[in-house]
Each structure stands twice: as structure tokens, then as C-alpha cells.
C-alpha positions as a Markdown table, in Angstrom:
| # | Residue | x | y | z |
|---|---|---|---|---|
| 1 | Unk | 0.0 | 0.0 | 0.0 |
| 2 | Unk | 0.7 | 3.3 | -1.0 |
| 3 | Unk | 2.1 | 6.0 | 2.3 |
| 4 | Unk | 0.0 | 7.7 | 0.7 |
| 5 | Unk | -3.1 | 6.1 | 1.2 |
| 6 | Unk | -1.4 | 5.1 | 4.8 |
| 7 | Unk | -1.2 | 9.0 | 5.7 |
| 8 | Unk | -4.9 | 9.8 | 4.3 |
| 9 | Unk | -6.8 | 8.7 | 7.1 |
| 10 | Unk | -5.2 | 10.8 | 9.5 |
| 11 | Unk | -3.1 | 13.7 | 8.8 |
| 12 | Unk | -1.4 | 14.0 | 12.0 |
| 13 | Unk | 1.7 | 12.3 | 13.0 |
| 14 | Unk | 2.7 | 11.9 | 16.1 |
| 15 | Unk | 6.2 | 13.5 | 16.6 |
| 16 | Unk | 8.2 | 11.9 | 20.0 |
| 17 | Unk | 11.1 | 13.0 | 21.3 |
| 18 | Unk | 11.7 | 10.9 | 24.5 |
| 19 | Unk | 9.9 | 7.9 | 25.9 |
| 20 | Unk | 8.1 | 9.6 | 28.4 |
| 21 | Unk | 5.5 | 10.6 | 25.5 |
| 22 | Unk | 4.9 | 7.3 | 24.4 |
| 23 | Unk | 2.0 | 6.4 | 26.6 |
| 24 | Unk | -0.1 | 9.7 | 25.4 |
| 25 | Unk | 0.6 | 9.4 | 21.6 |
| 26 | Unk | -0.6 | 5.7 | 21.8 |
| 27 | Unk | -4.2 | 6.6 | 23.1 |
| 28 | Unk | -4.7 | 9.3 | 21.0 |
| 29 | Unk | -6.2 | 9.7 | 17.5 |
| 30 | Unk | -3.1 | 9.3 | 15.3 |
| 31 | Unk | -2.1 | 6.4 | 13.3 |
| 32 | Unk | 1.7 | 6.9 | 13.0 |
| 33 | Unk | 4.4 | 8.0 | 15.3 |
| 34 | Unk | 7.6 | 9.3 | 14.1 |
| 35 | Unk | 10.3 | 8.4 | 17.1 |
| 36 | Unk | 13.0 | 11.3 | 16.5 |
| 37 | Unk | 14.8 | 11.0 | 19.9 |
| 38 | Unk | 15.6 | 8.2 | 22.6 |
| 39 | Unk | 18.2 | 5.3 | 23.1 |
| 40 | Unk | 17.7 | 2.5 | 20.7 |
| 41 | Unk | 16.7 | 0.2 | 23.4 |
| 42 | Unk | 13.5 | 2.9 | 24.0 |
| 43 | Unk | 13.0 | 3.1 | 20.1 |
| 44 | Unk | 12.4 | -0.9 | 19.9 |
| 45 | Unk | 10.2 | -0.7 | 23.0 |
| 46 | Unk | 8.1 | 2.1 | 21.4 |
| 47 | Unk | 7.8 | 0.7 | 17.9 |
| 48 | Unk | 6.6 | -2.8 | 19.6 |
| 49 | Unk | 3.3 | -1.3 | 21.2 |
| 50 | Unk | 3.0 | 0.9 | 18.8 |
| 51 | Unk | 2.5 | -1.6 | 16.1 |
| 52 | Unk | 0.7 | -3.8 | 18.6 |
| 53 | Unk | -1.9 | -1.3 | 18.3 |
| 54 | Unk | -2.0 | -1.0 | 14.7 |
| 55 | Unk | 0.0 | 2.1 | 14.6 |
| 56 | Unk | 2.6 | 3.0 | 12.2 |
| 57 | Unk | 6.1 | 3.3 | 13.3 |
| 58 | Unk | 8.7 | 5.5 | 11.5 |
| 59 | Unk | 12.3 | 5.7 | 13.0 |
| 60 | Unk | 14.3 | 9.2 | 12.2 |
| 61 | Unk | 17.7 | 7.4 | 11.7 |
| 62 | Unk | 19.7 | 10.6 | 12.4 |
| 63 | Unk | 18.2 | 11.6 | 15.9 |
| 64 | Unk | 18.2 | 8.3 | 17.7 |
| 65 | Unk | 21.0 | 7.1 | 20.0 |
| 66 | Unk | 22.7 | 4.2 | 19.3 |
| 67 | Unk | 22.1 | 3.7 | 15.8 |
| 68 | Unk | 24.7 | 5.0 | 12.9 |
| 69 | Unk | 22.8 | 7.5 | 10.5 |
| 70 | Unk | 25.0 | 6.5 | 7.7 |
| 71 | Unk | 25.2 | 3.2 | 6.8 |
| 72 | Unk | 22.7 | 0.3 | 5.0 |
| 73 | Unk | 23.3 | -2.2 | 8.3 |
| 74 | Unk | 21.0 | 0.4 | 10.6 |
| 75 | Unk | 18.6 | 0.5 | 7.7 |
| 76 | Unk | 18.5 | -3.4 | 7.9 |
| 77 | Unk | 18.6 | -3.2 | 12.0 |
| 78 | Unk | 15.9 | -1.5 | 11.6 |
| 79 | Unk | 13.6 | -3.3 | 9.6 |
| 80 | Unk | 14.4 | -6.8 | 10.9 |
| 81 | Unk | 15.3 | -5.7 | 14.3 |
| 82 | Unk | 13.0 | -3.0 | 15.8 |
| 83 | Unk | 10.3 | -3.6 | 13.1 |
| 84 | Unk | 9.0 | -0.3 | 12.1 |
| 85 | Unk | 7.3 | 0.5 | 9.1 |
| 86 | Unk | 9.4 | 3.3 | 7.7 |
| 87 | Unk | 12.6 | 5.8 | 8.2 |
| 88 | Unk | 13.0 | 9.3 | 8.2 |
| 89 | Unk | 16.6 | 10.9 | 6.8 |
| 90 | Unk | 17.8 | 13.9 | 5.0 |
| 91 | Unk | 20.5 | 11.4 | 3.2 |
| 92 | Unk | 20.0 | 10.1 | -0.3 |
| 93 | Unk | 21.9 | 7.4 | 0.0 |
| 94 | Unk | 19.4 | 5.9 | 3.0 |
| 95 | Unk | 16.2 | 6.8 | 1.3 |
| 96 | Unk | 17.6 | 4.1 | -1.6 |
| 97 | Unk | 18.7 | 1.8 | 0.8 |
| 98 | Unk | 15.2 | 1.9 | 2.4 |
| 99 | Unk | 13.0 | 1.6 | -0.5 |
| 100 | Unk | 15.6 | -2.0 | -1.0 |
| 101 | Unk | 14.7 | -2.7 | 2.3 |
| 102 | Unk | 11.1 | -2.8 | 1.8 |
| 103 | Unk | 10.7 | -0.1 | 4.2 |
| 104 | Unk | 9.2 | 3.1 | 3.7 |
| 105 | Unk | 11.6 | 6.4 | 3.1 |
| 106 | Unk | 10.7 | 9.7 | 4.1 |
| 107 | Unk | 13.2 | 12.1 | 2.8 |
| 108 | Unk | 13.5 | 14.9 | 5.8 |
| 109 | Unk | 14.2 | 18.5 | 4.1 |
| 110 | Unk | 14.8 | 21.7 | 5.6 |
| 111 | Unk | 13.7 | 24.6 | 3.5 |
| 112 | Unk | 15.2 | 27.6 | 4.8 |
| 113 | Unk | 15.7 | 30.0 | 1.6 |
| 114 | Unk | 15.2 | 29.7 | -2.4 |
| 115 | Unk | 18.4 | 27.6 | -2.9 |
| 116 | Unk | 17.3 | 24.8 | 0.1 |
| 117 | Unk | 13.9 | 24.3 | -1.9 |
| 118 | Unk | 15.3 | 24.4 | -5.4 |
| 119 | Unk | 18.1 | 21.8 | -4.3 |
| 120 | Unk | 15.3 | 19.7 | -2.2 |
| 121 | Unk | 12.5 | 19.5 | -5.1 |
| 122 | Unk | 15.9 | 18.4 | -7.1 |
| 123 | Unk | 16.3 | 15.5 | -4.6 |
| 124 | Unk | 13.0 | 14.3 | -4.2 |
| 125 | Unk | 12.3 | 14.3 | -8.0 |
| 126 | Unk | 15.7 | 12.3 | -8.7 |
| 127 | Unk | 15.2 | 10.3 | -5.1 |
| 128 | Unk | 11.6 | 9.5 | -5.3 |
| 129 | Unk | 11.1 | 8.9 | -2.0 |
| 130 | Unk | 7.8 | 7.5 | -0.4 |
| 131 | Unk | 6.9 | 11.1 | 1.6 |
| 132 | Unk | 8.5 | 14.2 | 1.9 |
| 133 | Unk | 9.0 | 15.6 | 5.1 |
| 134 | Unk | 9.5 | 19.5 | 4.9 |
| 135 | Unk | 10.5 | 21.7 | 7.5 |
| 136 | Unk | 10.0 | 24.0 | 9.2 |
| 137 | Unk | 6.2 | 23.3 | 8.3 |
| 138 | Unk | 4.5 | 26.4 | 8.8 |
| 139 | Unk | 5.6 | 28.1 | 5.8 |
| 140 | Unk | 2.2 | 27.7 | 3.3 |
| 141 | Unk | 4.6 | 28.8 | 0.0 |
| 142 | Unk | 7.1 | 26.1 | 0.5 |
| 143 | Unk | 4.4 | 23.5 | 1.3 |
| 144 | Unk | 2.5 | 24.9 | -2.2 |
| 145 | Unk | 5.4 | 24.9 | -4.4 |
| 146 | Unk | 6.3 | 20.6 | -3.1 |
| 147 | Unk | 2.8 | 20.0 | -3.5 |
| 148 | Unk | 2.3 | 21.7 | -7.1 |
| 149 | Unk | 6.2 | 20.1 | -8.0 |
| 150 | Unk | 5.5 | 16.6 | -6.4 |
| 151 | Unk | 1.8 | 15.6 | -6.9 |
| 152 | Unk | 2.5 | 12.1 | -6.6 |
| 153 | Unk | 4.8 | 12.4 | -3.2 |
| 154 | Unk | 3.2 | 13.0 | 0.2 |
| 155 | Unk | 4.0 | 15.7 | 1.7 |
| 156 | Unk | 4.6 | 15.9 | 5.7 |
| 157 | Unk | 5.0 | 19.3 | 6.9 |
| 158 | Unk | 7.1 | 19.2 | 10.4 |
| 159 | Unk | 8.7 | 21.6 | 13.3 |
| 160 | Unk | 6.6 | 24.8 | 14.5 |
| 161 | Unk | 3.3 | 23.8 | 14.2 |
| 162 | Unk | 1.6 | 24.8 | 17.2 |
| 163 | Unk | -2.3 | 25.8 | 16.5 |
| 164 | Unk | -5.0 | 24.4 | 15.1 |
| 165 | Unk | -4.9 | 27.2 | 12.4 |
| 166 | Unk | -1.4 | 26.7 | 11.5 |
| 167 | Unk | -2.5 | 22.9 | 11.0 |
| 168 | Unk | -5.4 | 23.8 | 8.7 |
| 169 | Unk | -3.3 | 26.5 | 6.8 |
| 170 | Unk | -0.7 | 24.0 | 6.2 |
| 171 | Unk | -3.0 | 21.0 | 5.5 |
| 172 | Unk | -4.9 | 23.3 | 2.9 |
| 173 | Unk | -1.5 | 24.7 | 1.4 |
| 174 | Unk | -1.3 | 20.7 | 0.1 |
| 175 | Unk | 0.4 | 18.9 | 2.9 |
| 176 | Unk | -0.9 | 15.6 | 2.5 |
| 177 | Unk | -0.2 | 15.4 | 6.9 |
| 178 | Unk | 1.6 | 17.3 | 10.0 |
| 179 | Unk | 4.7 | 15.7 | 11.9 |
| 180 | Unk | 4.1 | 17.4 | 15.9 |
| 181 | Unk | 5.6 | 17.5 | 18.8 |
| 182 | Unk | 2.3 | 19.5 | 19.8 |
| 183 | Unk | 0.3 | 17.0 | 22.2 |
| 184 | Unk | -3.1 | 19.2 | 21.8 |
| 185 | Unk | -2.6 | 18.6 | 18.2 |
| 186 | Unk | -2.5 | 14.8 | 18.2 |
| 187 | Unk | -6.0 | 14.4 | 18.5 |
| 188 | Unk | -6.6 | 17.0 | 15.7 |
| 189 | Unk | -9.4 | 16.3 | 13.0 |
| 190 | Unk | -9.1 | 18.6 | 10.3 |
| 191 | Unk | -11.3 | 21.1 | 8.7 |
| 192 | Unk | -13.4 | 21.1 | 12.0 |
């Protein structure tokens, strides 16, 4: 199946930065956590329950202890080893290994002037990746221009999304769904 079609139900993403958020993000509305901090050993624990309770699990290769961001054996570790559905990296070379993997491979961008999003549409187009995660998210003309470039890639806006507005702005500027850290947003439902 399609991320996309995966990310359509729901357009929030649970973003978690320690452990100790694991617990709230599991009883509330979304349907995929992205686990961007934490020792490996919490990672594994976290991407057990959460696909225990039909959650998906994406692991942010470069922001979790423990595990090398630069190599195909942590792409490997883990998809047979902590069993989550997807990665998250800002490195080419992973997203490839990913897709090989059978994993899912969110390319993680940060557009911060004309030169980061003409080099990061250049990357996704050549890189193809399953999603795109853009940050920082709140900027509608950046979402726009990925979404009019890239009409086939989801696109998950991430970092400084704190409101309700800036979740429906964002959503309606063509992010296909919202990595937060935001707890009040987790149980978002948009348009309403």
C-alpha cells in the first residue's frame, strides 16, 4: 500500500522526542508515530506497542541514539530488528537503501531559503522517495510549491506547528499530513 493512502486517514503524525511521551501518543487519535529521539533500546520498545496497536512506526535514523545515520546495516537493523514500518533521513543514499529494504523512506528536508527548496524538489524528483518531510512546516509557499512540484509524493509538513490554524493552513496549502511535537494537536481532526 501506498504511504499515501497510509497518511490519508489521519493527517497527523505523532512527533516523539523521549519515551516519556509514548504512553499519550498511543491513546490518541493518530495512526503513525515518528520516534525522533531516545536510546535505541526505548526506540524498539516504542515501535513494539505501537504496532501492537495498529499504529505506524517511522524511525528518524539521524536523531536516535545508538544507531549509525550513515550506513545500510541500521537500515537493515531496523527493519528486521525494531520492526518499524518506515525511516526518516535527510540522506539520499538511505532513502535508496530503504526503498531495497522494503521499508518506507521519508526524505527529511529543511527549507530555509530559495536555494534549500530548489536543491530539495531536485532530490525528491531524482530520489523518489515515499513522503517528503518538509521543514520548518509552517511556511504555506514552500508546502505549495512541493505540493504543485511533487503531486505524486506525500508531503509531511514538520517543526513549529503549534495551533489548530497553523494545522489547517498548512494542511490546505497541500500537505498531505503534519509531523508534531504539539500533544493538543494529536487528537486534531481537520477542517473542523
Amino acid at each position: 500500500m501506498s504511504l499515501l493512502h497510509l497518511l490519508a486517514g489521519r493527517p497527523v503524525i505523532a512527533a516523539l522526542r523521549t519515551s516519556d511521551e509514548l504512553d499519550i501518543a498511543l491513546s490518541s487519535r493518530v495512526d503513525h508515530l515518528f520516534f525522533m529521539g531516545g536510546s535505541l533500546t526505548d526506540v524498539i520498545h516504542g515501535v513494539r506497542l505501537a504496532r501492537e496497536q495498529g499504529k505506524g512506526a517511522f524511525v528518524h535514523l539521524d536523531l536516535i541514539r545508538g544507531l549509525s545515520s550513515t550506513d545500510r546495516e541500521s537500515v537493515e537493523f531496523v527493519r528486521d530488528f525494531v520492526g518499524a514500518n518506515g525511516i526518516v533521513t535527510p540522506k539520499s543514499h538511505l532513502i535508496k537503501e530503504a526503498k531495497q529494504a522494503g521499508l518506507y523512506a521519508v526524505l527529511h528536508l529543511f527549507v530555509l531559503d530559495s536555494l534549500a527548496l530548489a536543491n530539495g524538489l531536485k532530490m525528491a524528483q531524482t530520489m523518489k522517495p515515499d513522503a517528503v518531510e518538509l521543514m520548518p512546516g509552517v511556511i504555506p509557499k514552500v508546502v505549495s510549491a512541493f505540493a504543485d512540484a511533487l503531486p505524486d509524493i506525500p508531503l509531511i509538513a514538520s517543526g513549529l506547528i503549534q495551533t489548530e490554524d497553523e494545522a489547517n493552513g498548512i494542511l490546505d496549502a497541500g500537505a498531505t499530513a503534519l509531523s508534531v511535537s504539539e500533544r493538543a494537536l494529536w487528537n486534531f481532526e481537520y477542517g473542523k
